[in-house]
C-alpha positions as CSV (number, residue, x, y, z in Angstrom):
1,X,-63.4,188.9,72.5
2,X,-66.0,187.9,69.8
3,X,-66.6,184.7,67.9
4,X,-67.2,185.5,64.0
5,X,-69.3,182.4,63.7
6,X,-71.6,183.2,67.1
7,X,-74.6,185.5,66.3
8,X,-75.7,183.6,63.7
9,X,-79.6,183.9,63.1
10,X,-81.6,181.2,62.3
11,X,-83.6,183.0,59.9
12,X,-81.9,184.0,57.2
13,X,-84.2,184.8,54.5
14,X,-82.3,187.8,54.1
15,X,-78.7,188.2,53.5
16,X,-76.8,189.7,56.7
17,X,-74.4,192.4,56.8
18,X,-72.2,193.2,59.7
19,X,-70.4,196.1,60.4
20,X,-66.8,194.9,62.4
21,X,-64.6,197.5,62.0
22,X,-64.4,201.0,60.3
23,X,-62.1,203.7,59.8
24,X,-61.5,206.4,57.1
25,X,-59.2,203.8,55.7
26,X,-60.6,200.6,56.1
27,X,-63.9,198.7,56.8
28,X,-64.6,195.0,57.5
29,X,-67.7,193.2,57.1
30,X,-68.9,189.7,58.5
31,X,-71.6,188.6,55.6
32,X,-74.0,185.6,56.1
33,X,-75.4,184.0,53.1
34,X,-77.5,181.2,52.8
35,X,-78.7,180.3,49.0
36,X,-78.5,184.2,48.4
37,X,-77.6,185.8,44.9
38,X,-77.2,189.2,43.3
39,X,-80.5,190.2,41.4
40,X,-80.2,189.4,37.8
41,X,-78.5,192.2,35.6
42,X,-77.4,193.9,39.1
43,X,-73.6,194.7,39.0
44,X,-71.2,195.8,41.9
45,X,-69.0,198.8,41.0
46,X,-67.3,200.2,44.4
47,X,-65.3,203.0,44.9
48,X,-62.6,200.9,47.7
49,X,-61.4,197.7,46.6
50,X,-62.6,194.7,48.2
51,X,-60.6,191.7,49.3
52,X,-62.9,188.5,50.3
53,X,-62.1,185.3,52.2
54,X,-64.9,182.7,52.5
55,X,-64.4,181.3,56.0
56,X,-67.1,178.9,56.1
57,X,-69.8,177.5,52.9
58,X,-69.1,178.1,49.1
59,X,-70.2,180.9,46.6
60,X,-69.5,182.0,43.0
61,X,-68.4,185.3,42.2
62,X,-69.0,186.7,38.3
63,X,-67.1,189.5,36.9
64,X,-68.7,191.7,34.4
65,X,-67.3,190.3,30.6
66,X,-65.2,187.8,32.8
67,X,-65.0,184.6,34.6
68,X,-67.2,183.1,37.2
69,X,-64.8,182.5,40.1
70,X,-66.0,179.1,42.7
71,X,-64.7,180.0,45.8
72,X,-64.7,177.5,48.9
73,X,-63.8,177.8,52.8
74,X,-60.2,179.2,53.1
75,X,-60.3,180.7,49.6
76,X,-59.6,184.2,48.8
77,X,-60.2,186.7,46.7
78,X,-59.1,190.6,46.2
79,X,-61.5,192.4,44.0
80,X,-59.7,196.0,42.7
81,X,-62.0,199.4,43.1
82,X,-64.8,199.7,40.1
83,X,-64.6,196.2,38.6
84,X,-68.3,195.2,37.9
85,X,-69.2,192.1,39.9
86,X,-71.8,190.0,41.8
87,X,-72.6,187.1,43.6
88,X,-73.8,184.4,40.9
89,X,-74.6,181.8,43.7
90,X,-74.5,180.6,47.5
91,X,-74.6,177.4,49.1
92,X,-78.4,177.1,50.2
93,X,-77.9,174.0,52.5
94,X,-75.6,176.1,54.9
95,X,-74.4,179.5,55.8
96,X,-71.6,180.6,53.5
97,X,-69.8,183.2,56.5
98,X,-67.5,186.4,54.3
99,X,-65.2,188.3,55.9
100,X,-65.2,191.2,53.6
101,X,-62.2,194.1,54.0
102,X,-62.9,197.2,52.0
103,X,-59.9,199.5,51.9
């Protein structure tokens, strides 16, 4: 058995991304961010849709000609294949934990 909130390092200058599970089908990711953004004008555009839950922190996803969605602990999102996105902002006084499922 594994913890998703154990592991976590205390430098995080850069954002983490973990590897849980993956198949042909599916992957999930544990992501750790801590005050972390996408680079300006940098855009998201996957080939598997992506479905999000924020388990711990806050962050603010933007959609290319869109909204800008504020998403909060217990909040989820499911983002369809090849719609432009990227993080816009992360809570930089504590780790903002993502459990990311691309399928």
């Amino acid at each position: 058995m594994t913890n998703i909130f154990k592991g976590i390092p205390d430098d995080l200058s850069e954002e983490i991304f973990d590897e849980i599970v993956k198949n042909d089908n599916v992957s999930i990711e544990r992501i750790i961010s801590k005050g972390h953004k996408s680079p300006d004008k940098f855009w998201y555009d996957q080939e598997r849709h992506e479905w999000v839950i924020i388990l711990k922190g806050e962050a603010k996803l933007e959609f290319e000609g869109g909204p800008i969605i504020h998403l909060v602990s217990g909040d989820y999102y499911n983002i369809p294949a090849h719609q432009k996105h990227r993080v816009a902002w992360t809570k930089e006084n504590i780790e903002t934990v993502w459990l990311a499922v691309f399928y």
